[in-house]
N, C-alpha and C positions, 0 to 999 in steps of 0.2 A: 464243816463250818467254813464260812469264809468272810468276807469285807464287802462292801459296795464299792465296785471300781468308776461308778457314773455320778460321782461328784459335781453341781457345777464349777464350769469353767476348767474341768478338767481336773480338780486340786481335791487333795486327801483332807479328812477332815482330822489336824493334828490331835483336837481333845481326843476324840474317838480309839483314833491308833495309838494314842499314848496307854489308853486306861483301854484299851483291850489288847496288849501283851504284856502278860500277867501269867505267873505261872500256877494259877486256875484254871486257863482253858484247857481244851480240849478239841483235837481236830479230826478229822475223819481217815486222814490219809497223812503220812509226809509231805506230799509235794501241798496239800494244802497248807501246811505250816510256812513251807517255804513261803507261796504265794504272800502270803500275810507278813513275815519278813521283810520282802524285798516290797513290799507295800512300805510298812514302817520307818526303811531305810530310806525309802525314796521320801516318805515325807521329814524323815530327821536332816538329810542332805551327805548320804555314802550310799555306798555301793555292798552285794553280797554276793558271795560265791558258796558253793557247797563243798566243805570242806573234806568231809570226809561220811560215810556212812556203813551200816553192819550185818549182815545177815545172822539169821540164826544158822549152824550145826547141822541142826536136826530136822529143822522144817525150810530153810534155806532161804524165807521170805524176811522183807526189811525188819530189823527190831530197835534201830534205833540212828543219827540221822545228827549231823555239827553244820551247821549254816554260820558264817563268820563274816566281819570285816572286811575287804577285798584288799587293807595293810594288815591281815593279820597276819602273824610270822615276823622273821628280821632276814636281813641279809644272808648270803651265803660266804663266808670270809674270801675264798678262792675269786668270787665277783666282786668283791670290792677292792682286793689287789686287780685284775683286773682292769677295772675302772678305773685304777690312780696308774698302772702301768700301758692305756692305753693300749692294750694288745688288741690285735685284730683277727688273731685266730678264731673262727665261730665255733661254737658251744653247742653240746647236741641239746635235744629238747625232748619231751617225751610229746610222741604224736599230740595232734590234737589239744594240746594244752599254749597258751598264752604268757610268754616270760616276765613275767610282772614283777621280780625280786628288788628293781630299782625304788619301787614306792613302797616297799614295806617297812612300818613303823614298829613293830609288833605291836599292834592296835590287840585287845585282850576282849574288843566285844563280840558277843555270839549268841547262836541263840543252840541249847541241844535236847531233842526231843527225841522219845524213847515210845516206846508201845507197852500197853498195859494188856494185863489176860483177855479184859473183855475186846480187845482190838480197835481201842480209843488209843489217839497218842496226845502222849501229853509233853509238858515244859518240864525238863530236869536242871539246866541249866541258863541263866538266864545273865548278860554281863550287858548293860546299856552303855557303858561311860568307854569313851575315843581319848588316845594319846596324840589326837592329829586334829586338826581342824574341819570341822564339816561346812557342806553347802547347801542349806535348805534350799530346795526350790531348783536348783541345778544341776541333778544328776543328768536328769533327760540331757539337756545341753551338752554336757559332758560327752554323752555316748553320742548326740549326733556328729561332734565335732572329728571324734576318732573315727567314725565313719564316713565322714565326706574327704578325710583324708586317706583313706585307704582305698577308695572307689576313684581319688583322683588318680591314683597308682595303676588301674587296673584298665585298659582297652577296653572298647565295647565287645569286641565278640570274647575276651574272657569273661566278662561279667555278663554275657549271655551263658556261655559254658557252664559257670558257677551253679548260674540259676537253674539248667538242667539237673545237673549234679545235686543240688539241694533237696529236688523233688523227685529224683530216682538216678542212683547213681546205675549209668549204664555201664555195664563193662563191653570189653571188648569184644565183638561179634552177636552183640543182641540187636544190634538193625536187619541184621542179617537171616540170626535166629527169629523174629519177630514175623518178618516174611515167612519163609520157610514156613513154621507155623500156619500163618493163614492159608498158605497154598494148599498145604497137606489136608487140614481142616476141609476147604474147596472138594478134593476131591473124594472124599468120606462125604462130603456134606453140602449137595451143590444148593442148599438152599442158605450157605454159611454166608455172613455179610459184615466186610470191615469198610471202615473207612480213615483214615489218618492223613492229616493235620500239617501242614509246614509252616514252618517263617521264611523270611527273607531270605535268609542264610540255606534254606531247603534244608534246614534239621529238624526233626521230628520235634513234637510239639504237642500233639493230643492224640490219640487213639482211639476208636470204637471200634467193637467187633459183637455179633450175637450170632447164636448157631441155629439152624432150621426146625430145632425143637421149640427154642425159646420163641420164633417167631411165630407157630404154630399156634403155641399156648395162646398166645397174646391174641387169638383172632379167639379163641374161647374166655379169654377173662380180660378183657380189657376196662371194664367198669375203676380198678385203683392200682396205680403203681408206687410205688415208696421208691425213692433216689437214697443212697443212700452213702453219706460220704464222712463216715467216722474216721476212715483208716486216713483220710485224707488231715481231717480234722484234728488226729490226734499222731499226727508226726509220723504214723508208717513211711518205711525205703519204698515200697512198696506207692506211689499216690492211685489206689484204685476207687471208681465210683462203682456202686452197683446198683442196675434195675430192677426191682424183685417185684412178683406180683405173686399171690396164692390161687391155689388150684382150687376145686371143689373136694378135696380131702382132707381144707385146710394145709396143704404143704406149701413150702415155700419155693418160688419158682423163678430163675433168674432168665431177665427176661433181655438182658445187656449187659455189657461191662465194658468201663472206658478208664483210660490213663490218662489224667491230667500232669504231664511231665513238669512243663515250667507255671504254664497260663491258670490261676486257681482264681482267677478276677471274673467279673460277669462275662468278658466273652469267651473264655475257654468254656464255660459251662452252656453258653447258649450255643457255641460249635458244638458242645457233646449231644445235647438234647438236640438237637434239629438233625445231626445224625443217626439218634434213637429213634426220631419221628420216622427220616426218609424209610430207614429197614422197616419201619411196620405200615408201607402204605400211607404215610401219612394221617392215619388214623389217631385220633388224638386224645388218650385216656379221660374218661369221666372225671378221675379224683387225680390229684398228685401229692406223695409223701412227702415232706422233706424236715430237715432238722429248722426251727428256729433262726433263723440264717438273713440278714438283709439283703447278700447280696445272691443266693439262692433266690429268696423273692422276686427280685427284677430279674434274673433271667428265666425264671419258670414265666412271670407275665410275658417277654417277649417271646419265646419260645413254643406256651401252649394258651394262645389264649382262650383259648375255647374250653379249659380243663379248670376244674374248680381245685384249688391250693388249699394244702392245708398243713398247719403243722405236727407232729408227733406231739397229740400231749405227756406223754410220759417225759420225751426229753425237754420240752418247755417248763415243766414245775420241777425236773431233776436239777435243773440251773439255780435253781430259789436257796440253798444253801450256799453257795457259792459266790452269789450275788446279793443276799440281804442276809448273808450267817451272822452279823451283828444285830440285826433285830430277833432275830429266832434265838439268838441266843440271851438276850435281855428283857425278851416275850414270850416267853410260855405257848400262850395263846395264839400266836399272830397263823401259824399254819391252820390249824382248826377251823380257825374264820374265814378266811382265806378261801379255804377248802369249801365252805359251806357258801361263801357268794357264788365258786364255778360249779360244781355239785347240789346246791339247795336250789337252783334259780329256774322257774319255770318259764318265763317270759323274760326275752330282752333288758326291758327295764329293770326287772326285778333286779336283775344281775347288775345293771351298770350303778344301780342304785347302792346296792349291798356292798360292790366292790371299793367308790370312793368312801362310805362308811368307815370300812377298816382300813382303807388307805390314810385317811383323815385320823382316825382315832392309834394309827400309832407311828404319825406323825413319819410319813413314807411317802408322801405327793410329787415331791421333788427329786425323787430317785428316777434319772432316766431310762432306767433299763425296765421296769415296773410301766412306767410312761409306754414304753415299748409294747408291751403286753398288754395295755390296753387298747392300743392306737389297732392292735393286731388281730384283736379281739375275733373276729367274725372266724379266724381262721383255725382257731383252736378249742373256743370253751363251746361246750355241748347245745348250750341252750342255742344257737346261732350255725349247728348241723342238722335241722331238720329237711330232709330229701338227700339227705348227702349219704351213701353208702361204703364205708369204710372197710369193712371187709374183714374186720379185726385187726386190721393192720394198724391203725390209731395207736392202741393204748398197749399193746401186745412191746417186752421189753426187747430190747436189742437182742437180750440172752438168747429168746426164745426166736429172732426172725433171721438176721443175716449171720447168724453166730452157726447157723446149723445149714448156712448155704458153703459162707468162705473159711472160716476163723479156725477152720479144723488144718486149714492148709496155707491160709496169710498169718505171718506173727512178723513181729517191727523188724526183722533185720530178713524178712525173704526178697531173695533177688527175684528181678524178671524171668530167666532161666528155673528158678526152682519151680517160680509159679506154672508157668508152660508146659512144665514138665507132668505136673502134677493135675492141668487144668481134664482131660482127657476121665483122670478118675473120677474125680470130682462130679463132672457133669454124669458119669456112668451111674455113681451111687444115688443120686435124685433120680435118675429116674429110673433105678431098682425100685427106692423105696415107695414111686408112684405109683407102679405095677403091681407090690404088693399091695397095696392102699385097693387100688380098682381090685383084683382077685377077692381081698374079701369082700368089699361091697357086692361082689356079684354072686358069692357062695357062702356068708356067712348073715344070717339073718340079727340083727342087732336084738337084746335082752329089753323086753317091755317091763319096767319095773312101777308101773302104775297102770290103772283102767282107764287113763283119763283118755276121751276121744281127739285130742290134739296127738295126744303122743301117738297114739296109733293111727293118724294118718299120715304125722310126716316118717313110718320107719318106713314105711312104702315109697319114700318119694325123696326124702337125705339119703345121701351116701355114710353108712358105716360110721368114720369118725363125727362129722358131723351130726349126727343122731344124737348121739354121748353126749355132746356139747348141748344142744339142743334140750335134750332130756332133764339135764340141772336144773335147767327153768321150768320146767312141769312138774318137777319134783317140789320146788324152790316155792310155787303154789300154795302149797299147805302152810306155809308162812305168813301166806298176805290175810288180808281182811279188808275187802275193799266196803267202802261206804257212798252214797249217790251224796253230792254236794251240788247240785245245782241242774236245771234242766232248760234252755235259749225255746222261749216260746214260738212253736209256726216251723223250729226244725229240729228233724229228729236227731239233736247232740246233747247227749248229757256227760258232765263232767263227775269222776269220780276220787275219792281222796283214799288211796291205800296205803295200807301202815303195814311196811314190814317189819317183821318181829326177827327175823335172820340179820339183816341190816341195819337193824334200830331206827330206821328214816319212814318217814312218808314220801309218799308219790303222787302228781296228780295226771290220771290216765283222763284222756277226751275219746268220747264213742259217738261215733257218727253212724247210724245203722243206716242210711239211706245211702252213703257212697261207703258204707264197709272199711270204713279208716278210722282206725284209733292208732293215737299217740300218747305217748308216756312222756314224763317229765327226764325220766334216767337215762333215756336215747339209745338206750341198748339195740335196739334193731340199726340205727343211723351208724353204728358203733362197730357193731358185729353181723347182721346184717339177718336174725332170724327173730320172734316177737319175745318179748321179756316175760317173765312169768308177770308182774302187776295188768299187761294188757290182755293176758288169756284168764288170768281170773276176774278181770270184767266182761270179754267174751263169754265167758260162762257165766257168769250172773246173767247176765242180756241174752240167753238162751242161744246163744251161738254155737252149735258144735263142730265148725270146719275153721281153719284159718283162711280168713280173705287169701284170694288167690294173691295179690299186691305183696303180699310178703311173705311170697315163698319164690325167694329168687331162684333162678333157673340155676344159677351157680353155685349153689351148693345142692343141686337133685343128683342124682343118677343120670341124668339125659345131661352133664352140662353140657358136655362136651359129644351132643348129638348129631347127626350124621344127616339131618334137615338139608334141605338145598334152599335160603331162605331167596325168595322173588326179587325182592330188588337185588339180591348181590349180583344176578345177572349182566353180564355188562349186554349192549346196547348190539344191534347189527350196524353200526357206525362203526365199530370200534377197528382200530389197527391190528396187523398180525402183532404186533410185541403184546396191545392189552389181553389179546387171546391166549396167548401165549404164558403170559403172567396169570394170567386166571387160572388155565391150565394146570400149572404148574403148583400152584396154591391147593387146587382141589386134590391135586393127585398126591401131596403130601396128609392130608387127610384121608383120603381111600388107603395110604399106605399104612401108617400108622392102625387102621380098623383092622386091616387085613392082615398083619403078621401076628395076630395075636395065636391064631390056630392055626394047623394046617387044611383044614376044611373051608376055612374060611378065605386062606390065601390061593387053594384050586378053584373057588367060586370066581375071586376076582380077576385069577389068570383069564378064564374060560370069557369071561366078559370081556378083556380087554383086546384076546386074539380076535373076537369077533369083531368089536370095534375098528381092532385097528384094519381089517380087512376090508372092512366097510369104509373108511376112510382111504384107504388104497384105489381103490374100485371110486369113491369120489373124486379122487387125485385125475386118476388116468383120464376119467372123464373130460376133467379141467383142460389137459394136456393135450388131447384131442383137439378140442374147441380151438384152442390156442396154436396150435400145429397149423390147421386148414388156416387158423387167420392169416398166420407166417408164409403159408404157401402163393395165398393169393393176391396177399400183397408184393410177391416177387413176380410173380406173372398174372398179368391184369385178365387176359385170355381165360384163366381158371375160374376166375370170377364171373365170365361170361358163359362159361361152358357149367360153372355152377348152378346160375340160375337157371337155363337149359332144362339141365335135368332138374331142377324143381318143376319148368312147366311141365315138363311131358307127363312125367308122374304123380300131376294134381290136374291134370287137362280135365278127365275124365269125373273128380269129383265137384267142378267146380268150386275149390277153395285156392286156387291158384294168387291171386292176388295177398291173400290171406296170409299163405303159406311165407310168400315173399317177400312181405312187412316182417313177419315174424324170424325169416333167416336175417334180412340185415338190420334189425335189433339187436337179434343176439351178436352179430358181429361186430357191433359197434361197443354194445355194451362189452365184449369181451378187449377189445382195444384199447376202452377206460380203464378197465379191468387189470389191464398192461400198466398202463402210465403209473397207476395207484400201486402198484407193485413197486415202481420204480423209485416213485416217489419215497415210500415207504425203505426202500434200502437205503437212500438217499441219505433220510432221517434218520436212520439206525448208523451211518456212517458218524453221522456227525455226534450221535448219542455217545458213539462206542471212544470216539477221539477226548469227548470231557468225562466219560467215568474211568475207563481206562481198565475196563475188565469185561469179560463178556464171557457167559458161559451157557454149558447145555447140560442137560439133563438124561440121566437115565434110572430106570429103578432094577432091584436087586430082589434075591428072592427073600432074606430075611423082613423085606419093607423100607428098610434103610438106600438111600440111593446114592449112587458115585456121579460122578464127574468130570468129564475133560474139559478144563480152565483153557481157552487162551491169556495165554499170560501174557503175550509178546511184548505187548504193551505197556507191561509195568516199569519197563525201564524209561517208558519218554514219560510217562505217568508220571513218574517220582520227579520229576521238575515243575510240577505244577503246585498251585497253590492250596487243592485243594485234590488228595491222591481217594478215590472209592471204591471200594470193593465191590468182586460181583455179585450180581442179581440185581444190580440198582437198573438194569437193560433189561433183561431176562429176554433176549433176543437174539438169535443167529443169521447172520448175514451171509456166513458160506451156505445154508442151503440158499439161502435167498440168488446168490450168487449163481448159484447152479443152475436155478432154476431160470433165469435171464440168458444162461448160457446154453439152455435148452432152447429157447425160445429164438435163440438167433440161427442154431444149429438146424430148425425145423427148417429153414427159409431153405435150405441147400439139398433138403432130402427131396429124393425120388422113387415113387410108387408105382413100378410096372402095371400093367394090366396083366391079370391071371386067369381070368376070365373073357373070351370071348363073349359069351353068349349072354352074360350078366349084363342088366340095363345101366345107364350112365347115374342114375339115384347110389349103385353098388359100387361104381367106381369113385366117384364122389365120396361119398363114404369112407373109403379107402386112405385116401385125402385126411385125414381126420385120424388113423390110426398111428400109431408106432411104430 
């Protein structure tokens, strides 16, 4: 239960809060009692504190809860001598608490609430009448006053200090530890990617960091990501965001994580998401989750504009007790209808029609927050998600998504340290539990509990849990009863009206046999992201026995996460050694991943890659070659004469001499460009490596997993900047590059005897060109 806190003009409405504390009600929680209190208070004109509350014995959870006065109590005798003998000895305090004893009246009013068997709390005590004088309308005032006076007492960089401390109280050696961390991480994990945050002052400030799993996943499921900032929202030590996106087994898959230390305003969040973006390529999610939030709104717009926003409708209509618990609680009715304007609405209109209806009819127009949820509309009620692919991640509770990634290992009082500590296991058990997930998909054939031809196509083509899910809705069939309600003459769409008897609702499905799209009015595919039973029992009415291919996402088959090399990801023969490099690097964390799963499997990919890499050896030297003779002859111009030399004599004879001769100072020239571009290119990696401030290399391992040697040197002038990145945001090595310049200088000095007498000047040339 709760009050409407969107008043206008900001002001409580006195009938309201008088004649709804009452010891009738009944509220969901304590702190909602509270809430409604310190409502109350505020519009009578005092103040309230929590005086005192109880646990049970036995079960150890709250059973009962004294909300008071902020004079309630009297003096302490020992402080009123004191007082009249001016002593100036200080007086201990108990942590954390505020010495308020000079304004106590013992004011006698309270409010005390208790918990009943069914886990309703109700009013046991209830005292309105003050011994002291109150101030309607001037609490707020009150508290701002104590506060601009206490803020004029305090420096700016302690009330910067403060504001850290609010939002994660760091202890001593977690800047330290926090490094540490990511370094270790780096060389377990060279595809691991942080980036952190300064101010002015160069103290830390935000955080991102994601592991070379997480960024892996993301190039197989990037279609929805959910943001997800409860712990934030609901006072955790701890201020953590997380990115979660699900896998094709349904599992939940963390895909980032950042620490918002002080900044929780639009640009701390638009720094975390643009560091979320950089680690995944820039690639910019289909869908974005987020809570109900304004100012999550405008940073998701600046941040992805290209990604369609949406909010959690669970958490959007979880707000509705909280924010209209006086109409719900003096309307019976108002949810049910409610429910049936965002749930019943099959078109737009229908919906916005339906919804001022009951807005109107119980006299709720004026409620801002209501106002809000309209204004917002497109981004949460169903009739206004069609093409949008949610993923189940929409309507799926908290319980069931972030709760089973972090919540086993965040609770309100963990430090940074414990988290750190713990963060290693965490990611190990996801993805045990993914491995087990693939194993049965790939050896346990899922249970067909029906003939229907739907069902037996997708068991071949879902993965394992998926199927299960899937299969509800084929089961779920034998409920409906669909009826033909209308048919658009000249095209082949007819409209059907199914009444579910599991449900008690009707549905209206549109079948389009000519582009093989049907829509349902319940949105379950835009929802969860596979067809609802109403649209496969009008498939099967319309003699269809396969699902349109259009709604069997790739992401939930067996193949999601398939091993395809798709054409355009190709980058271009333009591209720089780093974009090669990066590309590289990307694929081989997918070859690795395929390959550790057997040992047959990881001898197949050795025996390729030693070939490979042989054959890139033997292309190398080539290069080196070419590049040597260039270095030679440009040290001695002679060589170059004695070059072309033996090119004539040795083409005299076939006449392609002229031929030959264009074609060698091509290639020498083109190898020269060839030079500069190189140069250029270290050039540019110089300057890359100077603003991220990390740079690393790669190797793999035989488990599949790959280590790392970090240059790190850097992070010490790094951490002066404004903006510190972690590596792979380069994914480029400047020492081979370096080497490889210093071979090229080193060539200009060498000398190739003759070995040969009798060998023609094409042979010793040649030579020229060797190692």
């Amino acid at each position: 239960m709760g009050i409407d806190l969107e008043m206008p003009s900001g002001e409580c409405d006195d009938q309201m809060l008088n004649s709804g504390i009452n010891e009738g009600i009944e509220f969901e929680s304590k702190e909602e009692a509270f809430e409604l209190y310190k409502e109350y208070a505020k519009s009578v004109g005092f103040t309230t504190i929590v005086k005192a509350s109880r646990r049970s014995r036995m079960t150890g959870k709250f059973i009962d809860a004294k909300f008071v006065c902020s004079r309630y109590g009297s003096k302490k005798p020992e402080e009123e001598e004191e007082g009249i003998e001016g002593c100036n000895i200080p007086q201990a305090r108990k942590r954390g608490r505020i010495n308020r004893s000079s304004s106590k009246t013992d004011c006698k009013a309270c409010l005390h609430v208790k918990i009943r068997q069914d886990g309703k709390w109700v009013i046991r005590t209830l005292i309105k009448e003050h011994n002291h004088e109150v101030f309607p309308g001037q609490v707020n005032c009150m508290k701002e006053s104590r506060g601009r006076k206490k803020l004029e007492k305090q420096s700016g960089d302690t009330v910067k200090e403060m504001k850290i401390r609010k939002a994660l109280a760091l202890e001593d050696g977690d800047v330290e530890r926090l490094l540490n961390f990511f370094t270790d991480m780096q060389v377990e994990n060279p595809f691991f990617f942080y980036a952190i945050d300064l101010n002015e002052e160069q103290s830390l400030r935000n955080i991102f960091w994601v592991d070379a799993k997480g960024r892996l996943d993301y190039t197989f499921f990037c279609d929805v990501v959910s943001i997800d900032t409860t712990f934030i929202k609901n006072g955790y030590k701890l201020p953590l965001v997380a990115f979660i996106g699900v896998n094709h087994h349904g599992q939940f898959l963390l895909l980032g994580s950042g620490l918002l230390l002080t900044d929780e305003c639009k640009s701390g969040f638009v720094w975390l998401f643009r560091s979320w973006l950089k680690s995944m390529q820039g690639c910019q999610p289909r869908v974005i989750l987020t809570k109900h939030d304004q100012t999550l709104k405008e940073a998701v717009s600046e941040a992805f504009p290209s990604s369609r926003h949406c909010f959690y409708m669970w958490d959007t209509l979880g707000q509705m007790p909280e924010k209209l618990g006086h109409v719900m609680r003096q309307e019976k009715s108002f949810m049910d209808e409610i429910n049936e304007a965002i749930y019943g609405s099959c078109k737009s209109v229908e919906f916005e029609k339906k919804w001022w209806e009951v807005v109107d009819r119980f006299r709720v127009r004026d409620n801002g927050w209501l106002n809000s949820l309209y204004e917002d509309r497109e981004y949460w009620v169903p009739v206004y998600m069609k093409g949008v692919s949610l993923a189940g991640m929409c309507t799926a509770q908290r319980l069931d998504s972030v709760n089973s990634v972090f919540d086993k290992y965040v609770h309100r009082k963990t430090t940074l340290k414990a988290f750190l500590d713990q963060y290693k296991t965490m990611i190990q058990e996801r993805y045990e539990e993914e491995e087990k997930a693939e194993i049965e998909t790939l050896y346990k054939q899922p249970g067909l509990k029906s003939p229907s031809p739907f069902g037996k196509q997708m068991a071949e083509v879902y993965t394992r849990e998926m199927f299960k899910k899937f299969q509800v809705e084929v089961l779920g069939g034998v409920a409906c009863h669909p009826k033909k309600e209308g048919e658009e003459d000249g095209v082949n769409k007819r409209t059907f009206r199914v009444k579910d008897y599991e449900q008690n609702r009707a549905f209206i499905v549109e079948w389009n046999s000519e582009s093989s799209e049907v829509v349902c009015s319940c949105r379950l595919f835009e929802f969860k992201g596979f067809l609802c039973r109403h649209a496969m029992i009008v498939l099967q009415m319309s003699g269809e026995l396969t699902i349109p291919s259009q709604y069997v996402l790739k992401r939930w088959t067996k193949d999601a996460k398939s091993r395809e090399v798709v054409e355009s990801d190709q980058i271009d023969g333009e591209s720089t050694k780093a974009q090669r490099y990066t590309d590289l690097c990307l694929r081989s964390l997918k070859l690795s991943e395929e390959a550790s799963f057997s040992e047959e499997s990881y001898n197949a990919v050795m025996n390729v890659l030693n070939e490979a890499f042989r054959n890139c050896e033997n292309t190398s030297n080539v290069i080196h070659n070419v590049e040597e003779s260039d270095s030679v002859v440009a040290q001695d111009p002679s060589r170059h004469e004695e070059h072309n030399n033996s090119f004539d004599e040795n083409v005299a004879d076939t006449g392609q001499e002229h031929s030959l001769h264009e074609v060698w100072k091509a290639t020498a020239l083109q190898e020269q460009r060839n030079r500069y571009s190189i140069l250029d290119d270290y050039l540019s990696a110089q300057q890359m490596s100077h603003e991220m401030g990390q740079i690393s290399m790669m190797a793999s391992n035989r488990n599949g997993h790959c280590t790392a040697h970090q240059n790190l040197h850097s992070l010490g002038q790094s951490i002066n900047q404004q903006r510190l990145y972690g590596t792979e945001q380069l994914s480029f090595r400047p020492e081979a590059m370096y080497e490889r310049l210093q071979d090229m200088g080193e060539s200009s000095f060498r000398h190739h005897p003759q070995q040969n007498c009798n060998s023609s000047k094409q042979q010793q040339s040649n030579r020229n060109f060797s190692h």
